[in-house]
N, C-alpha and C positions, 0 to 999 in steps of 0.2 A: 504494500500500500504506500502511493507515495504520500510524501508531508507537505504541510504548507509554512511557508515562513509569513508568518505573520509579523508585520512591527511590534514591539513591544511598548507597552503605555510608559510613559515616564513622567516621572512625578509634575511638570511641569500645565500633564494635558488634565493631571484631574480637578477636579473642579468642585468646592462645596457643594451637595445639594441644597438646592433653592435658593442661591447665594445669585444676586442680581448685580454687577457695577455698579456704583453709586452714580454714574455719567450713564450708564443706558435709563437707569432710576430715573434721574432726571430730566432726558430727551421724553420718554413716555409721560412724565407728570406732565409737561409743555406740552405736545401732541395734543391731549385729551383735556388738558385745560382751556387750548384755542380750540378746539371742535366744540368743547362748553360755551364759548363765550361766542362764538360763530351761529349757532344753534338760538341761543337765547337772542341775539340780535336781530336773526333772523326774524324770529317768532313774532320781536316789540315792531319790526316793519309792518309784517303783517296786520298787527295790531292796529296800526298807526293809518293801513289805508282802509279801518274799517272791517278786518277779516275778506278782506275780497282775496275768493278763491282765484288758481291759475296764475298766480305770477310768483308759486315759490321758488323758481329757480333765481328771475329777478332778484329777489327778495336774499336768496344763500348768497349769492354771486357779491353782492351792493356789502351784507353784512360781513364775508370774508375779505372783501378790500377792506372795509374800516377797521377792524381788527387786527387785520394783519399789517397794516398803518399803523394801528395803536402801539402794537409790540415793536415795532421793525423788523418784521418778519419777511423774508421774501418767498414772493412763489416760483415755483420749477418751472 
């Protein structure tokens, strides 16, 4: 039977479990903090023209520029 040479793990691949970077920590709290506050802007436009249906894209689109102007965030 032939063998496999497998790499061996070394100390450097393993990883705590559940152990997150404290800098991926923080890109994800950002992430989901603008999608919060993108979200809620959105919702106050709609509110603002009265609940009129059919222009929630308008409505995401308008609220992720201010936001993302608020933070000085750029988009891709």
């Amino acid at each position: 039977m032939a063998t496999v040479n497998r790499p061996r793990a070394t100390k450097s691949s393993k990883t705590t479990k559940g152990a997150v970077p404290s800098e991926m920590a923080k890109i994800t709290t950002q992430a989901v903090n603008l999608q919060d506050e993108i979200r809620v802007r959105a919702f106050n436009l709609f509110v603002q023209r009265g609940c009129e249906h059919g222009r929630d894209l308008e409505d995401w689109v308008r609220a992720e520029s201010e936001v993302l102007a608020r933070f000085g965030a750029h988009t891709a």
